[in-house]
C-alpha positions as CSV (number, residue, x, y, z in Angstrom):
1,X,131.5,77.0,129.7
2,X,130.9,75.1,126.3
3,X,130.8,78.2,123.1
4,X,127.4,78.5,121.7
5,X,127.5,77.6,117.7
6,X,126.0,80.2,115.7
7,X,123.5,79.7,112.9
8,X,124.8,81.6,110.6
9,X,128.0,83.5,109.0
10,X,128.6,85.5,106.5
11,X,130.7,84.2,103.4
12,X,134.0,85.3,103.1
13,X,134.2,86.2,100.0
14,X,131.1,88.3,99.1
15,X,130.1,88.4,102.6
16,X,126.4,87.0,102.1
17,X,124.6,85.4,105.2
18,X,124.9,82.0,105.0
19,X,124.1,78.6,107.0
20,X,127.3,77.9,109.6
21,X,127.8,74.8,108.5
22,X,128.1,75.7,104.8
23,X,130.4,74.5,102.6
24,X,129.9,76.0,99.4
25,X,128.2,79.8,99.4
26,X,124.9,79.6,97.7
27,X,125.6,83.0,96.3
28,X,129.1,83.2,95.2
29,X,129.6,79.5,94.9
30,X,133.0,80.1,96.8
31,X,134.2,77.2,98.7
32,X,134.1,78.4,102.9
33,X,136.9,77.3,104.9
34,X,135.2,75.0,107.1
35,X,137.9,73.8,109.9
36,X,137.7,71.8,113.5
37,X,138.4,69.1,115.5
38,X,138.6,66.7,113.1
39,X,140.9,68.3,110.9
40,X,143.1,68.9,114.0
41,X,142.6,65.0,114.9
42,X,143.3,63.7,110.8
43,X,146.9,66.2,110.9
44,X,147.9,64.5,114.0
45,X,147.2,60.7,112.6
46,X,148.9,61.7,109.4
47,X,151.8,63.2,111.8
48,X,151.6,59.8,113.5
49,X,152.0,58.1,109.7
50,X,155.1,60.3,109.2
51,X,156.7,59.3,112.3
52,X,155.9,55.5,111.7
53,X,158.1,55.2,108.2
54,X,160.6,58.0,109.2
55,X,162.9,55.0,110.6
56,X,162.8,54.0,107.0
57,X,164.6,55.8,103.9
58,X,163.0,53.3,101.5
59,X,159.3,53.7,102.1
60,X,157.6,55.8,99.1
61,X,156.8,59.3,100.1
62,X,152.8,58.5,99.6
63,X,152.4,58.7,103.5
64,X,153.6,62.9,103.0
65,X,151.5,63.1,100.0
66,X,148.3,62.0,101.8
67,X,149.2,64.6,104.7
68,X,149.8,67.5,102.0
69,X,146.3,66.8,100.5
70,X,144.6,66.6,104.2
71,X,146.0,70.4,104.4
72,X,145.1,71.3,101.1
73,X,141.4,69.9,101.4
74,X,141.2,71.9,104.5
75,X,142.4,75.0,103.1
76,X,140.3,74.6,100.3
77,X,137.3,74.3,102.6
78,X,136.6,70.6,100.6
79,X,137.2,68.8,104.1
80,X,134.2,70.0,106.9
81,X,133.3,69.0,110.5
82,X,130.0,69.5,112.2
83,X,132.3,69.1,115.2
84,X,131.3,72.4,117.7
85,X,134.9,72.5,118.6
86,X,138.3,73.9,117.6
87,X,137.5,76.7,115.4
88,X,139.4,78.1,112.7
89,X,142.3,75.2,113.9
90,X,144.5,75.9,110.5
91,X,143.0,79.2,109.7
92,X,145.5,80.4,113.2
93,X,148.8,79.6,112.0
94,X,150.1,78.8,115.9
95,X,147.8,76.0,115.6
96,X,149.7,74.4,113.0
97,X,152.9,75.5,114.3
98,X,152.2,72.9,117.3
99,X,151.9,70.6,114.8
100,X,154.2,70.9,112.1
101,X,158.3,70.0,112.2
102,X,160.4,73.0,112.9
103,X,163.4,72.0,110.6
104,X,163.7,72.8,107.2
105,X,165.6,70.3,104.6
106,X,166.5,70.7,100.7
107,X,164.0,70.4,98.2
108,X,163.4,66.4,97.1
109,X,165.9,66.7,94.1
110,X,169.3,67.3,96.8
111,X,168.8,70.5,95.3
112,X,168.9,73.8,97.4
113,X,166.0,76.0,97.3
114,X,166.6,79.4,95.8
115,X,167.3,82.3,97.5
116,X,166.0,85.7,98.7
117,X,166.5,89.2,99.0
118,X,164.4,90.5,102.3
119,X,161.5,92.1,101.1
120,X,158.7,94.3,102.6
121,X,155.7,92.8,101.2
122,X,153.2,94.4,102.9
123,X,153.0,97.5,104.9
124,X,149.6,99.1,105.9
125,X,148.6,101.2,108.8
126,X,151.4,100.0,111.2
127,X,151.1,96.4,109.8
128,X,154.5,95.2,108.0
129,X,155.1,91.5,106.4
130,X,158.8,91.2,105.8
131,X,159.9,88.5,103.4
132,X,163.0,86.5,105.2
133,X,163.8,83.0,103.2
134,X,161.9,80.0,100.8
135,X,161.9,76.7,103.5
136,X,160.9,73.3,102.7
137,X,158.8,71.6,105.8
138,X,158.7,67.4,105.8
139,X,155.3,67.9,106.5
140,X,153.9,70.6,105.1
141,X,156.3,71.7,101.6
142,X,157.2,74.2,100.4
143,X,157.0,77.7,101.7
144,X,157.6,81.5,102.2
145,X,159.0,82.4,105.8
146,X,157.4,86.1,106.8
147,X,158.1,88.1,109.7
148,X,154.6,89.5,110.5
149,X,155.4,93.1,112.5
150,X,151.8,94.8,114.3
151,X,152.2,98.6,115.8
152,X,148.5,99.4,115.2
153,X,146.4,99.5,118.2
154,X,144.3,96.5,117.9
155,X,145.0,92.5,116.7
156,X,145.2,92.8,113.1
157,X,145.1,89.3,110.9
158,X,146.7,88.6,107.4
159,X,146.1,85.9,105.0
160,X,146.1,85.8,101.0
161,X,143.2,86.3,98.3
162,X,145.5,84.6,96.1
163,X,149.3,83.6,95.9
164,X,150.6,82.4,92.3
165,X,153.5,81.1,91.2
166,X,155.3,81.2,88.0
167,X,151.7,82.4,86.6
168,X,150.2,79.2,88.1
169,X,147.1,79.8,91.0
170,X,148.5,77.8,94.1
171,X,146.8,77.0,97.5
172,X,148.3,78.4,100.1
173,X,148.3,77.7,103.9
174,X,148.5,80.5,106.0
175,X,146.4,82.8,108.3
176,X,148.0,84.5,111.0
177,X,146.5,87.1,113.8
178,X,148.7,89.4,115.7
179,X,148.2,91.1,118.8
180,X,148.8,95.0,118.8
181,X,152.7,95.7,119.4
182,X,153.3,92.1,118.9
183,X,155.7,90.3,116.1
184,X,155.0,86.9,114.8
185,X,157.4,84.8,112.7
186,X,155.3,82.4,110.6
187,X,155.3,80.6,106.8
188,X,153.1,81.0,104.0
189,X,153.1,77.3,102.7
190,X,152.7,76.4,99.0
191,X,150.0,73.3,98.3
192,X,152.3,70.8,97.6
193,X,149.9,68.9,95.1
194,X,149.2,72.0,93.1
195,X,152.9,72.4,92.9
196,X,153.4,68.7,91.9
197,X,150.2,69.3,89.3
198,X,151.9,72.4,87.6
199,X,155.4,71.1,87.2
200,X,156.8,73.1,89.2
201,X,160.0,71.9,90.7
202,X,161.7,75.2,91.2
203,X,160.4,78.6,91.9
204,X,160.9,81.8,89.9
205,X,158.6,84.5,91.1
206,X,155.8,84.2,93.7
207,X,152.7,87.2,93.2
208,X,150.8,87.5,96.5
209,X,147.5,89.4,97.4
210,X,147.4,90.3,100.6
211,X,144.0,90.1,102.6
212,X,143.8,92.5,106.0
213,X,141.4,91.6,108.6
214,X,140.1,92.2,112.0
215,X,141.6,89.4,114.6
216,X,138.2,89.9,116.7
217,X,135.9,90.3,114.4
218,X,137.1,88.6,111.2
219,X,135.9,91.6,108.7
220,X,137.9,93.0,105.9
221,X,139.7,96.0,106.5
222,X,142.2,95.8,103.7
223,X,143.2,94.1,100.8
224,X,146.3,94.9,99.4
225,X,147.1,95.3,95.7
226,X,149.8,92.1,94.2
227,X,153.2,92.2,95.5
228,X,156.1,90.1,92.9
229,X,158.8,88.7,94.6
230,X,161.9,87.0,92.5
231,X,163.8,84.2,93.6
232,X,167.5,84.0,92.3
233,X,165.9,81.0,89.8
234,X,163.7,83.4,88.5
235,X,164.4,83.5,84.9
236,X,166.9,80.2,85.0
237,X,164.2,78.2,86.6
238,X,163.3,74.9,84.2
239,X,160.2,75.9,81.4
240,X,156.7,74.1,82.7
241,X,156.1,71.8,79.9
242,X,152.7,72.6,77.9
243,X,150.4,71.1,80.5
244,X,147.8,72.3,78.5
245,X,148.3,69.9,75.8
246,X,147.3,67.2,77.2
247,X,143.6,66.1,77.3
248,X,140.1,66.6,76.1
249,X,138.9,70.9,75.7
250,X,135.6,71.1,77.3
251,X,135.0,74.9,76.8
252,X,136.8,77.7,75.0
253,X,135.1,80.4,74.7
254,X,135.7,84.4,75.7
255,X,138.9,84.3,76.8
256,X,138.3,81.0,79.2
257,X,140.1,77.8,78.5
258,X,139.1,74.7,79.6
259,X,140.5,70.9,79.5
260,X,139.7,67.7,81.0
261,X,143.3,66.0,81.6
262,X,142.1,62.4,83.7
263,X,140.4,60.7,86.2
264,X,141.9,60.5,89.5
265,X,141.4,57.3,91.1
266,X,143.4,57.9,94.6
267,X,141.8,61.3,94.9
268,X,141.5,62.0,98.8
269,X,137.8,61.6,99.1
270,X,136.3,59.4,96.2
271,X,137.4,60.3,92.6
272,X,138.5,63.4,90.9
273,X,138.3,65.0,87.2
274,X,141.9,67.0,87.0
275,X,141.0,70.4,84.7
276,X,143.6,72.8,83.5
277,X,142.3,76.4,83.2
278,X,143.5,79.0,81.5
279,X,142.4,82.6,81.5
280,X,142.8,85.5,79.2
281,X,139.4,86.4,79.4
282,X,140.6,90.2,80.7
283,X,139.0,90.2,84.1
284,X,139.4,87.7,87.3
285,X,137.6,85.0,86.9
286,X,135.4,82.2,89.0
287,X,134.2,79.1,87.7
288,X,131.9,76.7,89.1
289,X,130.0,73.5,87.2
290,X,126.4,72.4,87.6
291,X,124.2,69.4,87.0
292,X,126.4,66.8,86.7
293,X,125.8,63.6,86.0
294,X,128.7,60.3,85.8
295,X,127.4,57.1,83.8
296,X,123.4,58.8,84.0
297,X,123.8,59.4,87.5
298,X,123.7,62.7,89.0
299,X,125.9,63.7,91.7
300,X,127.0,66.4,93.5
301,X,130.1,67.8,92.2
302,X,132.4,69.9,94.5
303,X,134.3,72.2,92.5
304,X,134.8,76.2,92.7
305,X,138.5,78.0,91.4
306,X,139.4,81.3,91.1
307,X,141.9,82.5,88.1
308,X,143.3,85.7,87.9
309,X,143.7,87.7,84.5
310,X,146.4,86.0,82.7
311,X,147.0,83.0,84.7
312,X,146.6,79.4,84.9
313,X,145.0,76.8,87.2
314,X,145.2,73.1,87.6
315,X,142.2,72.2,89.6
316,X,139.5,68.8,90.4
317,X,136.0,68.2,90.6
318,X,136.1,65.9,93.2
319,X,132.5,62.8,93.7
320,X,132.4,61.2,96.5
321,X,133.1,57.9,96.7
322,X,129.6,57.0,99.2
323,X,127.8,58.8,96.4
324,X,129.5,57.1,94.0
325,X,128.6,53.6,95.6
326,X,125.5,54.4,96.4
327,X,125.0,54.6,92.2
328,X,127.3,51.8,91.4
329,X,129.9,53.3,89.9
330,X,132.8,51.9,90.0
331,X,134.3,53.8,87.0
332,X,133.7,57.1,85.2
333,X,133.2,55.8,81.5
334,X,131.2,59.3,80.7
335,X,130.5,62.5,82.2
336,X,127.8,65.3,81.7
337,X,127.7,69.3,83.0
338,X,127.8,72.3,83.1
339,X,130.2,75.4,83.7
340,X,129.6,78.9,85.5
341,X,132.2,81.7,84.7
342,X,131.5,83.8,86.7
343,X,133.2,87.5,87.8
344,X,135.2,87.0,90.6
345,X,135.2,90.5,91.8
346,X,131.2,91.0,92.0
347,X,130.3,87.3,92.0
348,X,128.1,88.5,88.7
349,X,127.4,85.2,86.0
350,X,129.8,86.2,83.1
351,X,128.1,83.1,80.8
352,X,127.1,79.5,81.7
353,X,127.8,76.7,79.5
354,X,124.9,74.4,77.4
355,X,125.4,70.9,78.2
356,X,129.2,69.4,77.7
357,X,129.2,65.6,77.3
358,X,132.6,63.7,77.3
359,X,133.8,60.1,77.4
360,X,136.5,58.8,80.0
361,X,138.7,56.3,77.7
């Protein structure tokens, strides 16, 4: 009996009505995580690429990198489907464990990846995550192995609100439901372009905000305040050079840094304008941008980050490349916009931006 499709959900973030198929919320302006059959179908062929030039040491890792940024645009709910089936197919972490390589290798330097100590990161009404070790997956990068204990009475779920590294805002993979008096063993995995973006080749301390929910019904029942843990490179690891340095400052004001860095060309879906962000605004932060236009052209930017008090982002406005053809443009030579900061606790417009022009040398 084929599932009936509903016409609506409710956002997962400020947990507004919206269309089913959304992408973006049109109240919070939070990307939805939007998964199905063909994200399923794209991991497999990029599994398939994998296995095609494993025979050969020599060929350029590019064949991983496009499989890390199929997982990141699905986490980051930039990849949809109006496929009916599969839901939620990397939202359930057993759905990529069928998928992803059970054997963990040294980090791409030779280098070991630091150590440990078991830590309870989360423990809330019979649900305990237990820290175990960092692992490195050939598919999917780097990542934190959890041991996901539930002695509540009903199937409880876990994911993250937000996982940062060495004050940087990284993507994670991971969203696991267990069944009451059940244990699951399972990864938190680390975007491995964000991690590439940042400069960061080692890890020093990972901050992670837990997010407690319902496995039946998907609605919040928890979420936790930040739990730090330190890796034994934590103060040794390597300084992340001044990222920040680098590029054209589109906005600075109240606290909220930001700076265009470059156009990427081999973005997954068309082209891509890499930001760094920085906050010390006091409060967590969303921001979103508006009525853009590339070469007097508008287009349809899709762009929303989070950045929590303090912290740092590297993030893209990804355009389309069909919507790019369809205007000619075949490259950015200047860009027009907007920015929304917005609170990322009530969703509430801190400021938007006039107008900020810029040219792409």
């Amino acid at each position: 009996m084929t599932k009936e499709k509903p016409g609506t959900k409710l956002c997962r973030y400020c947990k507004t009505e919206i269309p089913y198929g959304a992408i973006i919320c049109p109240n919070c302006r939070k990307k939805q995580k939007k998964n199905g059959c063909l994200i399923a179908v794209l991991i497999v062929v990029a599994i398939g690429i994998v296995a095609c030039f494993a025979s050969s040491p020599s060929d350029p890792p590019s064949e991983t990198a496009a499989i890390a940024e199929v997982s990141r645009a699905a986490k980051d709910g930039s990849l949809s489907s109006e496929d009916d089936g599969a839901e939620a197919a990397l939202d359930d972490q057993e759905s990529a464990d069928t998928l992803k390589t059970q054997d963990s290798i040294p980090d791409q330097k030779g280098d070991q990846l630091p150590t440990i100590e078991e830590q309870v990161l989360l423990e809330w009404e019979g649900l305990r995550v237990t820290a175990k070790e960092l692992t490195q997956d050939i598919i999917w990068g780097k990542g934190l192995k959890v041991l996901i204990e539930n002695k509540s009475g009903k199937d409880l779920g876990v994911s993250c609100n937000a996982l940062i590294i060495d004050d940087y805002m990284i993507t994670d993979l991971f969203s696991q439901t267990v069944a009451p008096g059940k244990k699951a063993n399972t990864t938190i995995y680390f975007s491995s372009s964000a991690l590439e973006a940042a400069g960061l080749t080692d890890i020093g301390q990972i901050e992670i905000y837990f997010h407690v929910f319902d496995g039946n019904s998907y609605s919040a029942l928890h979420d936790a305040d930040k739990v730090v843990l330190q890796t034994s490179s934590y103060g040794k690891a390597d300084a992340v050079d001044d990222i920040g340095a680098a590029g054209k400052e589109l906005l600075n004001a109240a606290g909220v840094k930001v700076i265009g860095q470059y156009v990427d060309e081999n973005s997954f879906w068309g082209k891509a304008l890499l930001l760094y962000i920085e906050n010390d605004s006091g409060k967590n932060i969303g921001i979103s941008c508006d009525n853009m236009s590339v070469n007097g052209f508008m287009v349809t930017p899709l762009f929303s980050s989070t950045i929590y008090d303090g912290k740092k982002a590297l993030d893209d406005i990804t355009l389309f490349s069909s919507e790019l053809e369809e205007n000619g443009i075949d490259e950015i030579h200047e860009a027009e916009l907007t920015f929304r900061i917005y609170d990322a606790d009530n969703y509430q417009t801190i400021f938007e931006s006039d107008p900020i022009s810029f040219t792409i040398e």
